[in-house]
C-alpha positions as CSV (number, residue, x, y, z in Angstrom):
1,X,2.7,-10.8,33.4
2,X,1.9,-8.8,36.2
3,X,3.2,-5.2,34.3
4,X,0.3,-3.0,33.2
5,X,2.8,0.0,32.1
6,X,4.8,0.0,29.4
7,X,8.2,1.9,29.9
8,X,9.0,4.5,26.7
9,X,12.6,6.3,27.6
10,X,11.0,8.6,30.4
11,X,7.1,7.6,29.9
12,X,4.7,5.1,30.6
13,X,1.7,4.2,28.5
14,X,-0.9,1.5,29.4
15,X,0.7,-2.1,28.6
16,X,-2.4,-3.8,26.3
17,X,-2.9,-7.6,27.5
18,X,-4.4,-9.1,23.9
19,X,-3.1,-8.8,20.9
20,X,-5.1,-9.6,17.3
21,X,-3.3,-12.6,15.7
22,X,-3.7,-13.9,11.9
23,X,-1.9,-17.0,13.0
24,X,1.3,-18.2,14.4
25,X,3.8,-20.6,13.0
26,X,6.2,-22.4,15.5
27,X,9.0,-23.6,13.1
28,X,9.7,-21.4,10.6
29,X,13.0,-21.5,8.5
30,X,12.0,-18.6,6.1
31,X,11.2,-15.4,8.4
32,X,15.1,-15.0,9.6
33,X,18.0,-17.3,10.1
34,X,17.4,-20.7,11.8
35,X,14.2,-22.4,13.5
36,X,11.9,-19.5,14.9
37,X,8.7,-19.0,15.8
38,X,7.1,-17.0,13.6
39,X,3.6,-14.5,15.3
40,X,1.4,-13.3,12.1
41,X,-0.6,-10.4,13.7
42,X,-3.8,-8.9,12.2
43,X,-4.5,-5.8,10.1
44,X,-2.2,-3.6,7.5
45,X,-2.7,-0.6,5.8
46,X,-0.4,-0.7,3.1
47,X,-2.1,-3.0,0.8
48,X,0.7,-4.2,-1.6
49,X,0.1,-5.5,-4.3
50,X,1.5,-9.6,-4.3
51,X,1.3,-9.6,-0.3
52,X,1.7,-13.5,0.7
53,X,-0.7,-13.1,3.0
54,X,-3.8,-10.9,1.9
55,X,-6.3,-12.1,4.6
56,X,-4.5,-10.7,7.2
57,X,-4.6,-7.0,6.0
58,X,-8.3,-6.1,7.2
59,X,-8.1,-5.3,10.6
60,X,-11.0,-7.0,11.7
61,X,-11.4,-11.0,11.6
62,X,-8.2,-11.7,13.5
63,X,-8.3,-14.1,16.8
64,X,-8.3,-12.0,19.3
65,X,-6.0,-13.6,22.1
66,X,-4.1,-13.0,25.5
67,X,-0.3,-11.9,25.1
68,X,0.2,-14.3,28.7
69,X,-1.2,-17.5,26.2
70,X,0.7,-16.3,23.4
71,X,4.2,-16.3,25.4
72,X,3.1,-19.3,27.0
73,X,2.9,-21.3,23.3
74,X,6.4,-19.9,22.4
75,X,8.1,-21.3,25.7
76,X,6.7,-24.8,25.3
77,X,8.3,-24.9,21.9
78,X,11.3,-26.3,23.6
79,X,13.0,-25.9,19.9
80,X,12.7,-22.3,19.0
81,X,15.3,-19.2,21.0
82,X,14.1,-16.6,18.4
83,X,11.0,-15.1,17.4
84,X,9.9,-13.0,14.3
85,X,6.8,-10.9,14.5
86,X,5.2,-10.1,11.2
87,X,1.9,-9.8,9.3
88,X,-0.3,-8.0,9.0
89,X,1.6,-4.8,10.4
90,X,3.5,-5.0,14.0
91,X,4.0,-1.1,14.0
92,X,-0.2,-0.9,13.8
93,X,-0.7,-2.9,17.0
94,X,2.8,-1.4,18.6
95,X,1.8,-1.4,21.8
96,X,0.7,-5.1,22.0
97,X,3.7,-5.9,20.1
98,X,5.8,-4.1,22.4
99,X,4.9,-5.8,25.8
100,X,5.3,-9.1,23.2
101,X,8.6,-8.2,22.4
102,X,9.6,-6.9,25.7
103,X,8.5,-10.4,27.4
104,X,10.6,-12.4,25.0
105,X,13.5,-10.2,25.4
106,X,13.9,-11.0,29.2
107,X,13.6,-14.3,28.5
108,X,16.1,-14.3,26.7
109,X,14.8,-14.8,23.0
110,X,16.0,-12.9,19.5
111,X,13.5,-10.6,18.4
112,X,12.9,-10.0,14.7
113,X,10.2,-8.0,12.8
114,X,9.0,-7.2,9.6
115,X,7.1,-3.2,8.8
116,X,5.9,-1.8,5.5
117,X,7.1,1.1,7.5
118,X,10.3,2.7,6.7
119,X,13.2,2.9,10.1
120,X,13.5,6.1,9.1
121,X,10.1,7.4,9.7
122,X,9.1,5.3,12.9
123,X,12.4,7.2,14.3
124,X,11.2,10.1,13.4
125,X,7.5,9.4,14.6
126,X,9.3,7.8,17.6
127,X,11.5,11.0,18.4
128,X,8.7,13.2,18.2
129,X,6.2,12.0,20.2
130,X,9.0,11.8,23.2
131,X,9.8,14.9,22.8
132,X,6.0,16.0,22.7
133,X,5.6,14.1,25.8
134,X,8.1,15.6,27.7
135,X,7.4,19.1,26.5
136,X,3.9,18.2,27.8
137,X,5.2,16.9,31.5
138,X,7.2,20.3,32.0
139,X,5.0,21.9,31.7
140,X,2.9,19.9,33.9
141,X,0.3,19.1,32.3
142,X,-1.9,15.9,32.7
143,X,-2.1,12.6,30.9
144,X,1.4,13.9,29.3
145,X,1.0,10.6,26.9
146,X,-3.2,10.9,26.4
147,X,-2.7,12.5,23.2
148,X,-4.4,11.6,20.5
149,X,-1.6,9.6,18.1
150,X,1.3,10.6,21.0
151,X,0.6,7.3,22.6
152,X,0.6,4.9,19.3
153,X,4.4,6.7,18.6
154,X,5.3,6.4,22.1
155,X,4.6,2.3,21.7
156,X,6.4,2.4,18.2
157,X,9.5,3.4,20.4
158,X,8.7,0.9,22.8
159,X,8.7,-2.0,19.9
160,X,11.6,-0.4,18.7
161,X,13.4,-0.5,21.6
162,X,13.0,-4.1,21.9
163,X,14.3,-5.7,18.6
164,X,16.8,-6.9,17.5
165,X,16.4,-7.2,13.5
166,X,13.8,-4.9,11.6
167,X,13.5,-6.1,7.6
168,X,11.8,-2.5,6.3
169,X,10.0,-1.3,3.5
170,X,7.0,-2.1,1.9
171,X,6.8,-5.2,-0.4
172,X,7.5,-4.3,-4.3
173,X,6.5,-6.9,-6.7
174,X,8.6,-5.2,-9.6
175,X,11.4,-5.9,-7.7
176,X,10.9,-9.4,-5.8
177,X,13.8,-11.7,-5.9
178,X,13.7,-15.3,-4.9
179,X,17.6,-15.2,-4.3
180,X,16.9,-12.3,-1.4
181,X,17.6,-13.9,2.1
182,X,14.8,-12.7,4.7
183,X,13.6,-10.0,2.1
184,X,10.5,-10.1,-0.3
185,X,11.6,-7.6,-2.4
186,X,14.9,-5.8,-3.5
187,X,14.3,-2.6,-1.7
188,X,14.0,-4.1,1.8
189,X,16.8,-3.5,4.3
190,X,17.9,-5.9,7.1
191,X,18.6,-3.3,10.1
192,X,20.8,-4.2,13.3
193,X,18.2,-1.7,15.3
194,X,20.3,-1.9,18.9
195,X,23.5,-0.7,16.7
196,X,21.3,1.9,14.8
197,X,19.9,3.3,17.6
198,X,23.4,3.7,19.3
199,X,24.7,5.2,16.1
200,X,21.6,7.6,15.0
201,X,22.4,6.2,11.2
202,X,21.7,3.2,9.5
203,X,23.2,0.1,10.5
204,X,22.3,-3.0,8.4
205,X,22.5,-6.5,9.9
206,X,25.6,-8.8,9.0
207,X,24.5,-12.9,9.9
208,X,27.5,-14.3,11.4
209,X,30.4,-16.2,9.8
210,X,32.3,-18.8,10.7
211,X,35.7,-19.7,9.9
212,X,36.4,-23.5,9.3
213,X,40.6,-24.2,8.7
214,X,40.7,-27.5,7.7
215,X,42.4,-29.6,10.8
216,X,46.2,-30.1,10.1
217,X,46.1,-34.1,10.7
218,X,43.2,-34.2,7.9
């Protein structure tokens, strides 16, 4: 990669080139429909209780490694077309995650993620900090996006902008289901995020369906 910006809607924020992994798995069936490669990063703040993977919630101990190697293990798995970014928490490395996510996209992969975070708020958080950041280059001031917090909500955006699926919400043990598809717990919503974002509500992913007629000559 040869891109050391990030683009957010009118702003540009430094494009990180590492990214703190817990671990990776290249054929996963349960984090979204079909084969995918799934990218565990490193370090989560919400702590809930029954997490299935506890070790990666400390920020530190992760592998530390270069976005460029990362991609380059996903395109040799000549099996995979869709990714799913989880954790740990995507939306506390967002910028990293973004240039991930943005890489993948123009190659033409799916991109899925999971968040403790709600939609709603990284929206908000999202929608704020853009207007912030233009308020700030009107009035022509410098390092519009070197605001401390402006330029982790700026890269939420980013991430944002460059999915396809989010599954939201933090995991509730009271209400885990084994018969949820994609979902840990109950509360969790599947979210089409290019339809929500064209909309300004809601939109919750439908997995396609097909239509078999049974041929006449059977």
């Amino acid at each position: 990669m040869n891109e050391t910006m990030l683009r957010v809607g009118n702003a540009e924020i430094p494009a990180p080139t590492h990214i703190s992994l817990y671990g990776t798995v290249p054929d996963s069936i349960v984090d979204g429909p079909g084969l995918r490669y799934a990218v565990f990063v490193q370090g989560c703040s919400h702590g809930c209780p029954g997490c299935h993977n506890p070790d990666s919630q400390p920020v530190e101990g992760g592998t530390v490694t270069a976005i460029s190697d990362l991609l380059a293990d996903i395109e040799a798995n000549g099996l995979v077309r869709n990714v799913t970014l989880s954790g740990g928490e995507p939306f506390e490395q967002p910028a990293a995650c973004a240039v991930l996510a943005r890489e993948l996209k123009r190659r033409g992969y799916g991109v899925w993620s999971y968040s403790g975070y709600l939609y709603d708020d990284l929206a908000k958080r999202t929608a704020t900090a853009r207007a912030e950041r233009d308020r700030r280059a009107e009035a022509g001031l410098e390092d519009a996006a070197q605001v401390e917090g402006l330029e982790r909500d700026l890269a939420i955006g980013a991430l944002l902008d460059n999915l396809d699926v989010l599954v939201d919400g933090p995991f509730v043990e009271s209400r885990k289901s084994l018969e949820l598809k994609w979902c840990g717990s109950s509360n969790q919503r599947l979210i089409d995020v290019p339809a929500t974002r064209r909309t300004g509500s809601v939109v919750l992913w439908q997995p396609t369906t097909f239509d078999l007629e049974k041929p006449s000559n059977w």
